[in-house]
C-alpha positions as CSV (number, residue, x, y, z in Angstrom):
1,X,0.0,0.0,0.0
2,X,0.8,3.3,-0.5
3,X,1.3,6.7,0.9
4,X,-2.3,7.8,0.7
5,X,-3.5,4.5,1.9
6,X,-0.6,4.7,5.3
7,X,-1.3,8.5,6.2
8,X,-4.9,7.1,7.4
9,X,-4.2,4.3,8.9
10,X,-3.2,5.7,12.3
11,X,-5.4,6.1,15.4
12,X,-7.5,8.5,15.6
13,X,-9.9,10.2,12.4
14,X,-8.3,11.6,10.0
15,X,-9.0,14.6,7.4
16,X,-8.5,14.3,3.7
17,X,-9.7,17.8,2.9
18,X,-10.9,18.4,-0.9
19,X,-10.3,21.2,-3.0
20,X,-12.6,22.2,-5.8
21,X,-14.1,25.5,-7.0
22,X,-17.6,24.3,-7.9
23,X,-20.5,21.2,-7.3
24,X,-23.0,19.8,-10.2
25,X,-25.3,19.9,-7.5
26,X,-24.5,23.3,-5.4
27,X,-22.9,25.2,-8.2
28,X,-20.2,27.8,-7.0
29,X,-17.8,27.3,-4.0
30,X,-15.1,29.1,-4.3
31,X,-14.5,30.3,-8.1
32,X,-10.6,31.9,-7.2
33,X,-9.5,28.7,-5.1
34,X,-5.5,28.5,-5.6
35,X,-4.9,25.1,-5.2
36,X,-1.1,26.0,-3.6
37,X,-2.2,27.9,-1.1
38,X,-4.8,26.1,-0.1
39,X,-2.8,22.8,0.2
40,X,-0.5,24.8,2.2
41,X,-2.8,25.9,4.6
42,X,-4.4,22.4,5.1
43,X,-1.5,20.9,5.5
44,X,-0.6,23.1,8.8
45,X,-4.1,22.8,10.1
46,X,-3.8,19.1,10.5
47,X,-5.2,17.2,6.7
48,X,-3.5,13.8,6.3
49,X,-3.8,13.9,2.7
50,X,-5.6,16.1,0.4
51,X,-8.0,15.7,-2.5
52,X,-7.8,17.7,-5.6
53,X,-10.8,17.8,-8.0
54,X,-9.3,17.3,-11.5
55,X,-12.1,17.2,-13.7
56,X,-13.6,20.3,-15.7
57,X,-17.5,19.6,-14.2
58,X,-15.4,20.8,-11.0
59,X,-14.1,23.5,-12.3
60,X,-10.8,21.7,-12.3
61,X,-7.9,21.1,-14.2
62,X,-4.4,18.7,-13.7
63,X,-2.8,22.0,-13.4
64,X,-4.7,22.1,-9.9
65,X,-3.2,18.8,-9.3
66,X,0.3,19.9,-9.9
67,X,0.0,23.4,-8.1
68,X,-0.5,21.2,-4.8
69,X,1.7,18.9,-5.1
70,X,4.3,22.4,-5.8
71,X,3.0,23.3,-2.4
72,X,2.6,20.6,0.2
73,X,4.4,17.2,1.1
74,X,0.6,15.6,1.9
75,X,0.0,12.6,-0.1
76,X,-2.8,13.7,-3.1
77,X,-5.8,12.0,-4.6
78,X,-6.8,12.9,-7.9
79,X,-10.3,13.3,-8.1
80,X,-12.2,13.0,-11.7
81,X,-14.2,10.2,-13.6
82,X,-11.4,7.7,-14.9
83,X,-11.4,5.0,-17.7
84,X,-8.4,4.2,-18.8
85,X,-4.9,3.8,-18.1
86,X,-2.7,6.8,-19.7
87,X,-5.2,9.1,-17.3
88,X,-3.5,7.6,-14.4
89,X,-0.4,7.8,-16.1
90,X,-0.9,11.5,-16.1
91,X,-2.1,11.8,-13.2
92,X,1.2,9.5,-11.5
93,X,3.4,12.2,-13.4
94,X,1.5,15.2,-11.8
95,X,1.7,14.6,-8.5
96,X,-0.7,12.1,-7.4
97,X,-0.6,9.8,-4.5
98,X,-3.8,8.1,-5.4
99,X,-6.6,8.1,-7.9
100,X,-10.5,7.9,-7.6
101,X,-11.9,5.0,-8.9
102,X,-15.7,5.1,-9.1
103,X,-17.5,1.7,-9.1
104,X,-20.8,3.6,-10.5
105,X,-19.1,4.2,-13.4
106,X,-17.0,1.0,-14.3
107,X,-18.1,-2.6,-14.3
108,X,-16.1,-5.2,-12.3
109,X,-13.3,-5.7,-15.0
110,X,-12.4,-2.5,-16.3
111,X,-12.1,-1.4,-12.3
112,X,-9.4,-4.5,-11.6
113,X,-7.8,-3.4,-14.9
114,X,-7.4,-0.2,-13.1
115,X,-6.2,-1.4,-10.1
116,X,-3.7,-3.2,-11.8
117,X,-2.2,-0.1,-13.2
118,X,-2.7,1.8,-10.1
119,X,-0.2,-0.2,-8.3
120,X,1.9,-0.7,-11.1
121,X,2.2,3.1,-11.3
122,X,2.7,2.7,-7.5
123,X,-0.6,4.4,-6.6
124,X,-3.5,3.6,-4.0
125,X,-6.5,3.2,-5.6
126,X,-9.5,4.9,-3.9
127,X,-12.4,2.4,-4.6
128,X,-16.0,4.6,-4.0
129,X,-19.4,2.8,-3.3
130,X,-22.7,4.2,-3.2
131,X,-24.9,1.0,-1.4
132,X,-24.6,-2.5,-0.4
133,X,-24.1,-4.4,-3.5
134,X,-20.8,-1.7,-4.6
135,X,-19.8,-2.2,-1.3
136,X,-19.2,-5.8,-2.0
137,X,-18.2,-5.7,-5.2
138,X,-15.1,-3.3,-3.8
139,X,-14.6,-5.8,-1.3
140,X,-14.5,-8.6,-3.5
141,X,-12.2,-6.6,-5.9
142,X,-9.7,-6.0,-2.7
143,X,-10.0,-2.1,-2.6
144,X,-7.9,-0.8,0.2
145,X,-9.0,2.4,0.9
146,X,-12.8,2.0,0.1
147,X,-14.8,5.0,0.1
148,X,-18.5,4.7,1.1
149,X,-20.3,8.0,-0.5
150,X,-23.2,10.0,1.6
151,X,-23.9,11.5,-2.0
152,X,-26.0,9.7,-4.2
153,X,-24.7,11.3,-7.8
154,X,-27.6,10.8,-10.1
155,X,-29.9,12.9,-7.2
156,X,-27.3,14.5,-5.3
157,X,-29.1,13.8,-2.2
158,X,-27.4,13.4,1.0
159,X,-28.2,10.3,3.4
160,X,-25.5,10.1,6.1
161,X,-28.1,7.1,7.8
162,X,-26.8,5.1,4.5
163,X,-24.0,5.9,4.7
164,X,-23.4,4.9,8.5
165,X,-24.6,1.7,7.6
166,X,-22.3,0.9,4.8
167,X,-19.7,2.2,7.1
168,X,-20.6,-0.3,9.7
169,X,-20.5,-3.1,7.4
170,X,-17.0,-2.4,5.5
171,X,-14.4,-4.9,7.0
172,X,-12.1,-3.6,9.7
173,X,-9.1,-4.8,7.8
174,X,-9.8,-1.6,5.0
175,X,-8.9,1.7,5.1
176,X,-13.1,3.1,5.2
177,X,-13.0,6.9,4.3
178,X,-16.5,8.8,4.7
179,X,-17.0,11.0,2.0
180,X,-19.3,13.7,1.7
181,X,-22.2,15.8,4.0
182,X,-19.8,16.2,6.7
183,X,-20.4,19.7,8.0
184,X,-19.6,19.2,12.0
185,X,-17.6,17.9,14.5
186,X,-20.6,15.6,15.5
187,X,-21.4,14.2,11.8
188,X,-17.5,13.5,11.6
189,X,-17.7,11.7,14.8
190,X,-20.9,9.7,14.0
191,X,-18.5,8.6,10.8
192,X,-15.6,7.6,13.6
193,X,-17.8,5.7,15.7
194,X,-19.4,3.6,12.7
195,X,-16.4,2.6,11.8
196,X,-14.4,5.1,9.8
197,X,-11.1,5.5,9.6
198,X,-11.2,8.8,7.7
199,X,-13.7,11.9,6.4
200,X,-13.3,13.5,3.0
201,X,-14.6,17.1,3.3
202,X,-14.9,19.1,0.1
203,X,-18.0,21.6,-0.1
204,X,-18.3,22.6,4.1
205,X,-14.6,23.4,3.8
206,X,-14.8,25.5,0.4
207,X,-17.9,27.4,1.8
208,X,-16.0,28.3,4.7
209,X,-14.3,31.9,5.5
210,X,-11.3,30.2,6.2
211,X,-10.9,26.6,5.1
212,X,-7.9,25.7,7.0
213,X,-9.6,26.7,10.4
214,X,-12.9,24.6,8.9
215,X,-10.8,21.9,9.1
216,X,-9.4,22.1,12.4
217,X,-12.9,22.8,13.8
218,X,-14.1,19.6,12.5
219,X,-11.2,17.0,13.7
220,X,-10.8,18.7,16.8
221,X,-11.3,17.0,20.2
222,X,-12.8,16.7,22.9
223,X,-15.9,16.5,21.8
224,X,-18.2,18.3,23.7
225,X,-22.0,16.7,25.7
226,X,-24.0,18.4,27.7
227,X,-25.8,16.2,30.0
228,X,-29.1,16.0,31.9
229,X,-31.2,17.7,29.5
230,X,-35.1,17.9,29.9
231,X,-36.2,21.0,28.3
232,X,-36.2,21.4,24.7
233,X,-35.1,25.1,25.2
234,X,-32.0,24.2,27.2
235,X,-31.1,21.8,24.1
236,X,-31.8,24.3,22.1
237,X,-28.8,26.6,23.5
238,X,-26.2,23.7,24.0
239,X,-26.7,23.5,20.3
240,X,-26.4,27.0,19.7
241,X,-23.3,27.4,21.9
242,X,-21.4,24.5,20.0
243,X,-22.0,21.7,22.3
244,X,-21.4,18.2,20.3
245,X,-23.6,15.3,22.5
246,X,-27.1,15.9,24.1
247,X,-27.5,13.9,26.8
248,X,-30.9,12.7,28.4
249,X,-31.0,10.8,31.6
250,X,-34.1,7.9,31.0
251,X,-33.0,6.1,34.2
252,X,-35.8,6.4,36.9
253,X,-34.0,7.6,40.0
254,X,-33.0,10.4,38.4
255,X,-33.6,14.1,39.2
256,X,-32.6,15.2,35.9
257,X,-35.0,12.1,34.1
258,X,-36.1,13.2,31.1
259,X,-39.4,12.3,29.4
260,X,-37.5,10.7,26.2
261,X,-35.2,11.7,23.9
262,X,-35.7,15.4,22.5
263,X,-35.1,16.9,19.5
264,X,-31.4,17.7,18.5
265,X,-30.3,19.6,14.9
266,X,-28.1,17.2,12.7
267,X,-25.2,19.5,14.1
268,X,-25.6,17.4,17.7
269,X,-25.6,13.7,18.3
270,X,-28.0,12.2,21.0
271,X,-27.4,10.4,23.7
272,X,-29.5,8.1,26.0
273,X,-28.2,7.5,29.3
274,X,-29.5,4.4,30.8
275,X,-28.5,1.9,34.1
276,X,-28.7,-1.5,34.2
277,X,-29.9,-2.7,31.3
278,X,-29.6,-1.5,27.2
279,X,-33.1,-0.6,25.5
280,X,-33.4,0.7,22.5
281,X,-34.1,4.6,21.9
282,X,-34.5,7.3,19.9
283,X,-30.8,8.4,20.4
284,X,-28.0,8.0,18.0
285,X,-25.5,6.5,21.0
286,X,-26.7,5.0,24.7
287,X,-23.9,5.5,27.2
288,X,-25.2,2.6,29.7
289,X,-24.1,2.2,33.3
290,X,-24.4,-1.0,35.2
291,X,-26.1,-0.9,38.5
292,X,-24.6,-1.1,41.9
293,X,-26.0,-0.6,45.7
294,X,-29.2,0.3,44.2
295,X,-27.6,2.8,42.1
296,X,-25.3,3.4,38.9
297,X,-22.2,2.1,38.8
298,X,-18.9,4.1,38.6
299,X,-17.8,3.9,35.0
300,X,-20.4,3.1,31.8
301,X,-19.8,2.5,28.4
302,X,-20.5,4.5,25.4
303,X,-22.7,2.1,22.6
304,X,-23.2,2.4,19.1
305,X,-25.8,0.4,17.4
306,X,-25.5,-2.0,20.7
307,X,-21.4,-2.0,20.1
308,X,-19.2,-0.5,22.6
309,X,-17.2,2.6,21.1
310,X,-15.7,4.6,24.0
311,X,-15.3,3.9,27.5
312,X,-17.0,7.0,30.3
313,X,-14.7,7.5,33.3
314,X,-16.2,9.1,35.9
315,X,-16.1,10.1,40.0
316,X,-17.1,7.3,42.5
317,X,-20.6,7.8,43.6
318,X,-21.1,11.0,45.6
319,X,-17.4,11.3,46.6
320,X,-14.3,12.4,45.1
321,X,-11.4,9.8,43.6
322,X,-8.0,12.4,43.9
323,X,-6.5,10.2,41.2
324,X,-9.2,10.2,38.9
325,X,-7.8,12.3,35.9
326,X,-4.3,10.4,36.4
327,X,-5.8,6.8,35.9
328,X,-8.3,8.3,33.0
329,X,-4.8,9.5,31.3
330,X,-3.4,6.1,31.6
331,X,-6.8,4.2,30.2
332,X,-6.9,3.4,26.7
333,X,-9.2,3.8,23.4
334,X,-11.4,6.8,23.2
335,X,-12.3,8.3,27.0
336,X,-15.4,10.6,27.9
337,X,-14.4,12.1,30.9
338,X,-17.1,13.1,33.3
339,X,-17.6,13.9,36.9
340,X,-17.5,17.0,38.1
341,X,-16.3,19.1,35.3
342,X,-17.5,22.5,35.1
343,X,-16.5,26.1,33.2
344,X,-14.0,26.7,35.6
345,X,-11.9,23.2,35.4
346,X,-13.0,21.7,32.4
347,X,-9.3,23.3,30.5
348,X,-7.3,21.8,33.6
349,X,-9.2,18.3,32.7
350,X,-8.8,18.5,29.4
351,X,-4.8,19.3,29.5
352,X,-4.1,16.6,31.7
353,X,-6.4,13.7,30.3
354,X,-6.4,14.6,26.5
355,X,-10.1,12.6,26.3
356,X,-12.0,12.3,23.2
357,X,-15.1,14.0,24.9
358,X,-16.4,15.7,28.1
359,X,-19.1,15.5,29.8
360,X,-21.3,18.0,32.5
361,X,-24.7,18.0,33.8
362,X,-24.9,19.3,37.5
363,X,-22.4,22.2,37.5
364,X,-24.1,23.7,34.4
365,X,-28.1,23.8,36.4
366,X,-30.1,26.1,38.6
367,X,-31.7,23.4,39.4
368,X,-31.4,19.3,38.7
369,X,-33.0,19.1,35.0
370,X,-32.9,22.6,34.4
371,X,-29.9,24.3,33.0
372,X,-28.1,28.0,33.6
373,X,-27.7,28.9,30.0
374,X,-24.9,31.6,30.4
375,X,-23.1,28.1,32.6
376,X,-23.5,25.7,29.3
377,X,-22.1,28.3,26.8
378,X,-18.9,29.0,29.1
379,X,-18.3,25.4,29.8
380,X,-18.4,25.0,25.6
381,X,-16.5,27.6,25.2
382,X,-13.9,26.8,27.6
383,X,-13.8,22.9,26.2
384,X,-12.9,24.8,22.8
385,X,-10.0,26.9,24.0
């Protein structure tokens, strides 16, 4: 495999961040996009690789292709509609690390042909699906990256519940990049947790003011949940303030229970909290506690689709552990550090633990269920800084 393939297949989610001045479906992005200097600045905000639209229905040209790869050491994917072998040729010559293959396009043959000359030019081959039966067809072809597409192309709809799915399915021993409708920290995460090792971000980024910062908004941790919810109003402003995870408490012995699962924008993930035994919900994740002494146990687990996907590392039960952030620094995997955390420690936390999300209920209420809204927004914004 190659250098696209290996700069994604470390821990963690990476970014492959796109480049292209226009969309068949949206139109305009970013008509005076300089390639260079956009690679530069992507490349110092964090990208592991980069993805350069080469095809003129992009508003691209090879020229864009050969501008990055002038500016940044990033390994490059050429992006475009490919058939035949002297395009890759070209595209080997001008820079590329890699080359988008697009199993919509090209029958089961002419994409092995392709593959062959991919690696005989010493290029990864990015191999995209759409559904379940070109997810198996890449599979059974031996794609490594595979790339499972939110986008259907003939509609240009977005359906990031698809997409999930396919995401879920893809063996664990493939690169899996999520391409397309990631526009926030919590769709990018929802990607992560599903299974992927990697998010291609094109249109979100191009939109933005600055691209570069888009980007770093997007991969940056920890995530952010605000806990004990009730109110649809007080959801409403841990949205607005930037806040990642919703939680709602559905355990009975709760003062913060809420009736179900409310309402979150596609900007949020939900999350059910729930001791001593799984159900299902309306949430996107459950984090589930086992129950001890007649009430919830230390530590939970954060679920996806029934599968564990993080581990939530909290304070013993109304008392204080002195070594808790020093054994949550030494666990493994993704951590959501909880217990106690407010505005004013939250950076202190964060610094010392380095978890993939954080989590507050209490500190952030006038009273249990209903939240001081100036309390949630610092608490975001401190996370952030």
């Amino acid at each position: 495999m190659g250098r696209f393939r290996n700069a994604l297949s470390g821990p963690g989610l990476a970014g492959i961040a796109e480049v292209k001045r226009r969309s068949p479906s949206a139109g305009d992005l970013r008509p005076d996009a300089d390639p260079a200097q956009l690679a530069a600045g992507f490349e110092l905000a964090g990208a592991a690789a980069l993805s350069i639209l080469v095809d003129e229905q992009f508003a691209g040209s090879i020229d864009d292709l050969r501008a990055a790869r002038g500016a940044t050491r990033l390994p490059l994917l050429a992006k475009g509609f490919f058939r035949d072998e002297s395009e890759l040729v070209e595209l080997e010559a001008a820079g590329a690390d890699a080359v988008l293959l697009l199993l919509r396009d090209l029958d089961d043959r002419a994409t092995r042909a392709l593959l062959d000359a991919a690696t005989r030019l010493g290029l990864d081959a990015l191999v995209e699906a759409h559904d379940t039966a070109e997810l198996d067809r890449a599979v059974a072809l031996g794609a490594d990256p595979i790339g499972l597409n939110a986008r259907d192309l003939g509609t240009f709809r977005i359906d990031r519940r698809a997409q999930l799915e396919l995401v879920e399915q893809a063996p664990r021993d493939r690169v899996v990049i999520a391409e397309s409708g990631i526009g926030s920290r919590a769709q990018a995460a929802a990607a992560e947790l599903a299974g992927a090792d990697a998010v291609l971000v094109g249109s979100t980024l191009m939109r933005a003011t600055d691209p570069a910062a888009k980007l770093q908004e997007l991969l940056a941790r920890p995530l952010v949940k605000v806990c004990g919810l009730t109110r649809q109003e007080d959801a409403a402003v841990a949205a607005e303030a930037g806040a990642d995870l919703a939680g709602f408490i559905l355990a009975d012995e709760s003062p913060r229970q809420a009736e179900r699962v409310l309402d979150v924008p596609d900007t949020m993930l939900s999350v059910a909290v729930l001791v001593g035994e799984h159900r299902e919900t309306a949430a996107d994740l459950v984090q589930l506690y086992e129950r001890e002494n007649g009430h919830r146990a230390r530590n939970g687990t954060l679920l996806r689709a029934g599968r564990q996907v993080a581990t939530v590392l909290d304070q013993p039960w109304q008392d204080r552990d002195p070594e808790h952030l020093v054994k949550a620094a030494a666990a493994g995997g993704r951590v959501v550090l909880a217990g106690g955390l407010s505005p004013e420690n939250v950076g202190e936390a964060i610094a010392a633990v380095r978890p993939w999300a954080v989590d507050a209920s209490s500190s952030l209420e006038l009273e249990p269920g209903i939240k001081d809204h100036d309390r949630v927004r610092a608490f975001v914004e401190a996370a952030r800084c």
